[in-house]
BANUPA-133630 format. One line per 5 residues: their letters; for each residue x, y, z of C-alpha. Coordinates in Angstrom, 1 decimal, always signed. Layout:
N
A = X:Y:Z ~ ... $
//
This chain:
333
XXXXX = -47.1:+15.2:-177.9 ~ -44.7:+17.3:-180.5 ~ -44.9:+17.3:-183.9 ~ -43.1:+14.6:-185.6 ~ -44.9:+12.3:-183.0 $
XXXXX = -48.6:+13.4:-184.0 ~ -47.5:+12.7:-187.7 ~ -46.5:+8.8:-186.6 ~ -49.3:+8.3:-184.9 ~ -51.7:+9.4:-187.7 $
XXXXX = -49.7:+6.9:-190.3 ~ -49.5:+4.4:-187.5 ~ -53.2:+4.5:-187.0 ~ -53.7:+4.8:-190.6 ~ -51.7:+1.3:-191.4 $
XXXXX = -53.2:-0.6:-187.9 ~ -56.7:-0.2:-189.2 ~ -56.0:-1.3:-192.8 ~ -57.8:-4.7:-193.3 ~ -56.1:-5.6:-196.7 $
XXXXX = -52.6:-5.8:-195.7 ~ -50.3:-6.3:-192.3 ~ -47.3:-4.1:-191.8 ~ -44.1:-5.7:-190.6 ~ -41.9:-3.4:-188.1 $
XXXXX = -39.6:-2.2:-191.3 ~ -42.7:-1.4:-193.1 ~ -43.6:+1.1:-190.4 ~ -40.3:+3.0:-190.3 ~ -40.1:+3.3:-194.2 $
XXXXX = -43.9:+4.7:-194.4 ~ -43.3:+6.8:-190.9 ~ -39.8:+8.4:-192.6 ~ -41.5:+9.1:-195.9 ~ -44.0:+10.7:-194.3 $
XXXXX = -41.5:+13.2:-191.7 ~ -39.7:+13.7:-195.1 ~ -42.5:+15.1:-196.5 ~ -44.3:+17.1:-193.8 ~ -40.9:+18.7:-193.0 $
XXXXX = -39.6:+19.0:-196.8 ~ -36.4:+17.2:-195.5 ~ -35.0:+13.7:-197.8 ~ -32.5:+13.1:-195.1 ~ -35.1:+12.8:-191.9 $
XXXXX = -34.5:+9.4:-190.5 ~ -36.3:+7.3:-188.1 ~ -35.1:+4.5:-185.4 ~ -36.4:+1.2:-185.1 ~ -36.5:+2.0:-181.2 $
XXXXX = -38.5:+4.6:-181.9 ~ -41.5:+2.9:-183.4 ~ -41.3:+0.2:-181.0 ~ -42.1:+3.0:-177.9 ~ -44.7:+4.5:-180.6 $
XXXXX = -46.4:+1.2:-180.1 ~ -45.4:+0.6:-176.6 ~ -47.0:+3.9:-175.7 ~ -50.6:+3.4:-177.4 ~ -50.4:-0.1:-175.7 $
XXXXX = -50.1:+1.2:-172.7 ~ -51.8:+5.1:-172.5 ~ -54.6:+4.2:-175.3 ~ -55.8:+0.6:-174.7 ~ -54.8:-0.8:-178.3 $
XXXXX = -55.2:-4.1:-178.8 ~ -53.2:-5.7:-181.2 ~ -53.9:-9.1:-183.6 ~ -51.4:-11.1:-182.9 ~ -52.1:-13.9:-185.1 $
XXXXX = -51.0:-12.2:-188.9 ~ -47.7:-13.0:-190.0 ~ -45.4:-12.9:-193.4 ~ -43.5:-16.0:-192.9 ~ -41.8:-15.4:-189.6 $
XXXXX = -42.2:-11.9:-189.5 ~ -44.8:-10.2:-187.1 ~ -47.5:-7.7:-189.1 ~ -49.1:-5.5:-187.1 ~ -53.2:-4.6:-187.7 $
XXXXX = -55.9:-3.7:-185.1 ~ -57.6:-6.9:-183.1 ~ -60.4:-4.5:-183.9 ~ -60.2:-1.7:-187.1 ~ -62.9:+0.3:-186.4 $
XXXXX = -60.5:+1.3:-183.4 ~ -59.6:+5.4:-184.5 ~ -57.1:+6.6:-182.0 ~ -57.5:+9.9:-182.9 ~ -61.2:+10.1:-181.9 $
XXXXX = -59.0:+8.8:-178.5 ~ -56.3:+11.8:-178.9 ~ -59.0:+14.4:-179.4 ~ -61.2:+12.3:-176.3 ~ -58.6:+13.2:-173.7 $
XXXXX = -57.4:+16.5:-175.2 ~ -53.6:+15.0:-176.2 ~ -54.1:+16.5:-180.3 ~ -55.2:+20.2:-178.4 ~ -52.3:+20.2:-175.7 $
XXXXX = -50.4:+19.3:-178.3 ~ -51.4:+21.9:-180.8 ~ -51.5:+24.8:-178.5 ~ -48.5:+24.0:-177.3 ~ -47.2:+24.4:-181.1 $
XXXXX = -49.2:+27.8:-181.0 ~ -48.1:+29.3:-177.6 ~ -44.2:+28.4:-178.5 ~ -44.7:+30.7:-182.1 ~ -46.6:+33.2:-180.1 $
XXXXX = -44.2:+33.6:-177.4 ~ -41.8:+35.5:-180.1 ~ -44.3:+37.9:-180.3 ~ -44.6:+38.3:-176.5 ~ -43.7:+42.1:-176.4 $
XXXXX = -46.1:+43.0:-179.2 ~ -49.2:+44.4:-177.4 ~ -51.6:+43.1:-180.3 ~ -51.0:+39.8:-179.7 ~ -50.3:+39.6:-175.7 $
XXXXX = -54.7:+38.9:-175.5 ~ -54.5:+35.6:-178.0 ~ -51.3:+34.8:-175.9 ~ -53.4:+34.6:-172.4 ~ -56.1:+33.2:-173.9 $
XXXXX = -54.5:+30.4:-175.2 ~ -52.6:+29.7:-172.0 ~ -56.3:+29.6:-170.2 ~ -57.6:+27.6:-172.4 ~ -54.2:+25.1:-171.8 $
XXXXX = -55.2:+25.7:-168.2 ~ -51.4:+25.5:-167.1 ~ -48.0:+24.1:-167.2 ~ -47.4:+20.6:-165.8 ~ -44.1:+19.8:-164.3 $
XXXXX = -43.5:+16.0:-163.0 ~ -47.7:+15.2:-163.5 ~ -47.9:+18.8:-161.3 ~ -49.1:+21.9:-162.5 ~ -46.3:+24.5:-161.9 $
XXXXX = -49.1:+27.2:-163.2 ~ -52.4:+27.3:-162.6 ~ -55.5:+29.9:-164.5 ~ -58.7:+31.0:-163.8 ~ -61.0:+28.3:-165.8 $
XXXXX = -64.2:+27.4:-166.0 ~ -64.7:+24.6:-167.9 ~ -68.6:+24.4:-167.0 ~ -69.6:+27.5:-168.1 ~ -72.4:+27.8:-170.6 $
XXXXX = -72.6:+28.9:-174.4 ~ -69.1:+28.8:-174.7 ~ -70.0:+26.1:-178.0 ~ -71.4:+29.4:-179.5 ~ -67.7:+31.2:-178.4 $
XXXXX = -65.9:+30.9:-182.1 ~ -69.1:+31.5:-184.3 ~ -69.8:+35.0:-182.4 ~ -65.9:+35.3:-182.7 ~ -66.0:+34.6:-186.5 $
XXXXX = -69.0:+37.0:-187.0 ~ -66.9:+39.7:-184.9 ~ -64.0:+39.4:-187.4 ~ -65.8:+38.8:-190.5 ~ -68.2:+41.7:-189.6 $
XXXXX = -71.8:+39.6:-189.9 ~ -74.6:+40.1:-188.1 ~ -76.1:+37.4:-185.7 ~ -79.4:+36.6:-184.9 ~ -79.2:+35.4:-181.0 $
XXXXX = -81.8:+33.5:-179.0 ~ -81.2:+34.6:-175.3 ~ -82.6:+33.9:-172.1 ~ -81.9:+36.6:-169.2 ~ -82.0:+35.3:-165.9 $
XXXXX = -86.3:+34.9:-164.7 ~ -87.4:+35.7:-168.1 ~ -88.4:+34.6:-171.2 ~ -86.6:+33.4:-174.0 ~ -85.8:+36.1:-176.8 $
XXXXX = -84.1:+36.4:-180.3 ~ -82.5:+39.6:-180.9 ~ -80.8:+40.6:-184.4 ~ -77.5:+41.6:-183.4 ~ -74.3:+43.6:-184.6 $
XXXXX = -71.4:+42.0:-182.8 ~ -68.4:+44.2:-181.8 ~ -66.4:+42.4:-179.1 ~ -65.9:+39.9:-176.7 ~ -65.4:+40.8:-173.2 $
XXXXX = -64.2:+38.2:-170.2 ~ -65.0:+39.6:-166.6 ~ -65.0:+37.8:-163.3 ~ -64.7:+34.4:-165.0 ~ -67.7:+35.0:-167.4 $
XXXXX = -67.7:+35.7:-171.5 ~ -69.9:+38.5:-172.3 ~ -70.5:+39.7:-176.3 ~ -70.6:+43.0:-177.0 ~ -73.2:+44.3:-179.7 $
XXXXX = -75.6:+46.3:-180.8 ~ -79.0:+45.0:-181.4 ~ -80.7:+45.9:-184.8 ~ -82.9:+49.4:-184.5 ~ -81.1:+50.4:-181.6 $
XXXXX = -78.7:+52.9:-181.2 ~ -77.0:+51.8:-178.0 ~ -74.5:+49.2:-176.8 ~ -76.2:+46.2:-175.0 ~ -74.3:+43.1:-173.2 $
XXXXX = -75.2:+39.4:-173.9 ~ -73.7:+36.7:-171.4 ~ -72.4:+33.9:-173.0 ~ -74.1:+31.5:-170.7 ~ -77.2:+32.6:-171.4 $
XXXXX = -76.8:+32.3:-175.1 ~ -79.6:+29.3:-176.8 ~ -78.0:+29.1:-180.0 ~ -76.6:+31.6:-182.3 ~ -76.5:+32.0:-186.7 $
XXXXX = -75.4:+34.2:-189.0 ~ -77.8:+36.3:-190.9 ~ -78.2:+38.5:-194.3 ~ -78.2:+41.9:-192.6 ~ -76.4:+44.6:-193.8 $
XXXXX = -73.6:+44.9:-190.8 ~ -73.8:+48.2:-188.6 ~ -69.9:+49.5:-187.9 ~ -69.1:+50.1:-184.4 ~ -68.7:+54.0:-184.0 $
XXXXX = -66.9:+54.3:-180.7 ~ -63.2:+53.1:-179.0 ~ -64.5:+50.4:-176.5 ~ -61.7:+51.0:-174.7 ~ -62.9:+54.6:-174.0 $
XXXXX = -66.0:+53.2:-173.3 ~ -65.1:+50.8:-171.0 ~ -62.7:+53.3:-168.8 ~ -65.8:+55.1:-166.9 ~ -67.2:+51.6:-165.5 $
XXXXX = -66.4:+48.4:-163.5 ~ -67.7:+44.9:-165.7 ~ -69.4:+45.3:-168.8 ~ -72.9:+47.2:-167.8 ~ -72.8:+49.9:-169.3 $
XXXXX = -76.3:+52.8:-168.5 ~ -76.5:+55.4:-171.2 ~ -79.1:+57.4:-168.8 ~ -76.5:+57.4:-165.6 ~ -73.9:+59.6:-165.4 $
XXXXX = -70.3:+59.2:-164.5 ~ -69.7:+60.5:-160.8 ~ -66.8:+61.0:-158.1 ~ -66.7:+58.5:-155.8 ~ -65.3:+58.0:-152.4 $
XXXXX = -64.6:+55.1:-151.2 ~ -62.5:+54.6:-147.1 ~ -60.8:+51.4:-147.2 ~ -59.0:+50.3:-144.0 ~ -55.0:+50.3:-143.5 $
XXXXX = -55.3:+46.4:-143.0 ~ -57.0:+46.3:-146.7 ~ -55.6:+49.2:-148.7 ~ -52.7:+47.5:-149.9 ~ -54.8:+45.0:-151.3 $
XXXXX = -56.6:+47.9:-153.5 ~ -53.8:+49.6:-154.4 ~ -51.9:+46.7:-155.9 ~ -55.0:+45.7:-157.6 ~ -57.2:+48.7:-158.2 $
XXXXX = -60.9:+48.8:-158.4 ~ -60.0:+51.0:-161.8 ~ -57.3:+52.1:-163.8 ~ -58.4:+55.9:-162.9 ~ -58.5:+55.1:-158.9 $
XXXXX = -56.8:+58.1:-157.2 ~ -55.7:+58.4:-153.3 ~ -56.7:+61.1:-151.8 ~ -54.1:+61.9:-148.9 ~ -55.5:+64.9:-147.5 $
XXXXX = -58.3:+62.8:-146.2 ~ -56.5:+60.2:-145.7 ~ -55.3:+59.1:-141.3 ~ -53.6:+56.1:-139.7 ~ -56.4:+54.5:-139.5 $
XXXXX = -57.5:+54.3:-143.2 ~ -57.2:+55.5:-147.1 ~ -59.8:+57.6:-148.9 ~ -59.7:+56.6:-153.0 ~ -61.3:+58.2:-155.8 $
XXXXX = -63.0:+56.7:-158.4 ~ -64.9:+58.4:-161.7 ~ -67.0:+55.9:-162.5 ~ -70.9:+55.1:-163.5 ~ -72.4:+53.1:-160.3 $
XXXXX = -73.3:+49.5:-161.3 ~ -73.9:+46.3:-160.1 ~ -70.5:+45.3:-160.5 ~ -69.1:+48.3:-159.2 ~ -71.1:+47.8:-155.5 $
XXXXX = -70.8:+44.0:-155.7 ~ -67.0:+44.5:-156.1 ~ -67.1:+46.9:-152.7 ~ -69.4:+44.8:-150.7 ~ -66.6:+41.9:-150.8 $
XXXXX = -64.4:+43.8:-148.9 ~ -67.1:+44.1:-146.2 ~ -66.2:+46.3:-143.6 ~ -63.2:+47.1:-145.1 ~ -64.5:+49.5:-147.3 $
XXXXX = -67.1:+52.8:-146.4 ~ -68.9:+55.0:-149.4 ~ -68.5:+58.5:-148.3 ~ -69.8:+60.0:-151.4 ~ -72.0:+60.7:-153.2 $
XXXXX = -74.5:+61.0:-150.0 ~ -77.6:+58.8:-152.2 ~ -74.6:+55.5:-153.2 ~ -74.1:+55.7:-149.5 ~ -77.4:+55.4:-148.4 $
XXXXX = -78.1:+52.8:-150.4 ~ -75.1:+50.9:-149.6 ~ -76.6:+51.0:-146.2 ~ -79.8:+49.9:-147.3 ~ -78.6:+47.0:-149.3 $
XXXXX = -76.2:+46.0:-145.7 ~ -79.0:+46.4:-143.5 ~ -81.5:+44.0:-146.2 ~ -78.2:+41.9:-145.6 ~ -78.0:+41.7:-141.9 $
XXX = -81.8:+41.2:-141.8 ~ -81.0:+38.0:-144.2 ~ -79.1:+36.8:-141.1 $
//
């Protein structure tokens, strides 16, 4: 739905639920122009008779509206809802035609912006959240979505906070614990393997803690002095894979052997930006990498899905417990 068609629908939908009057067909394109004239600060804006007559056509036929056809002005037809409560905007916003519609408005604007770095994030994001391109009722594009996820009502408060620099108070459940509610400084808002994490600081802490989205309760903003971020996430996010981040662990050289069959998998999508191959270890049969990075969860559940594609060779203790974790696996089995 463009533009100039969302503004005939809402003075459509404005006139068809008006009890104290009927609107004949001309009625409709007088009020309809007057109002394009407006919203586009143009006199000369005209529009067709034909084109009013689809407008109706259309919300007959795609929004189930129901028409009295028993009000006239002599011989002319009026139009008026068989029932005005009827909104069809609560229908537009229903079935997401008002949002397609609007970030398709968006995208189009941001699009001249597409080689400014700043704005390439909002750009992405948007086309997520329009979840593709549809071509002939087919979608010519498809993105990662997940339109079940969890907390992701509390996504533009935490976003707001971020911006406007206010501190949250957050109740949170971790996964097999107890509910909690945790003052928190928000700094950022991280998306990894299809999951919205928030980035903070939690009041009397000095260290950087994650919240999942998902396991967000509910969310407010609070009278709390707000505590500045004092270090470049980006740097802080180079030594480590995900979003769990251990002050007390260390960064550490890792090698990793992943098999010929596999590697060029890796190497067109790296486990890090800082992954290295090393050739002299390197033979027909495989490719050694190196990685400086803090060992996490996310770091060994992104090497255990290549199964026995990839080896840890070092450091000796992530490869015995590799093992361990594999064997616990093949004992599951």
């Amino acid at each position: 739905m463009n533009k100039n068609q969302l503004v005939r629908y809402k003075v459509l939908d404005r006139c068809f639920r008006d009890e104290s009057t009927g609107y004949d067909i001309h009625d409709l394109i007088r009020i309809c122009t007057n109002a394009l004239c407006d919203f586009h600060a143009d006199p000369d804006i005209k529009v067709a008779r034909r084109t009013i007559e689809k407008d109706i056509s259309d919300m007959k036929l795609y929004y189930q509206v129901e028409f009295d056809d028993t009000i006239r002005r002599g011989k002319k037809k009026l139009y008026r809802y068989k029932d005005t409560s009827f909104f069809l905007m609560n229908k537009l916003l229903a079935d997401g035609t008002l949002e397609k519609g609007l970030l398709k408005d968006v995208l189009e604007t941001l699009s001249l912006y597409d080689n400014v770095p700043q704005y390439r994030w909002l750009y992405l994001f948007l086309q997520q959240r329009a979840n593709g391109i549809v071509a002939n009722d087919t979608k010519a594009i498809e993105f990662q979505n997940n339109p079940d996820l969890a907390g992701m009502e509390h996504f533009n408060a935490i976003l707001s906070a971020i911006v406007n620099r206010r501190a949250l108070e957050i109740v949170y459940q971790p996964y097999y614990k107890t509910v909690r509610t945790n003052c928190v400084h928000p700094y950022q808002l991280k998306q990894f393997n299809d999951r919205w994490f928030l980035i903070g600081r939690r009041e009397g802490y000095d260290s950087i803690t994650n919240y999942a989205i998902d396991r967000i309760k509910s969310v407010k903003e609070i009278d709390l002095p707000y505590r500045e971020a004092d270090i470049d996430f980006e740097e802080f996010f180079s030594n480590i894979v995900g979003v769990s981040w251990d002050e007390k662990k260390p960064v550490e050289e890792i090698l990793l052997r992943i098999s010929n069959t596999r590697y060029p998998y890796i190497d067109s999508k790296p486990f890090h930006s800082g992954q290295t191959l090393i050739h002299k270890l390197s033979d027909e049969h495989s490719k050694v990498i190196r990685l400086r990075l803090q060992i996490n969860n996310e770091l060994i559940a992104k090497i255990l899905s290549l199964g026995k594609d990839a080896e840890v060779l070092a450091p000796v203790y992530f490869r015995e417990q590799m093992k361990a974790i594999i064997a616990e696996m093949a004992e599951a089995y």
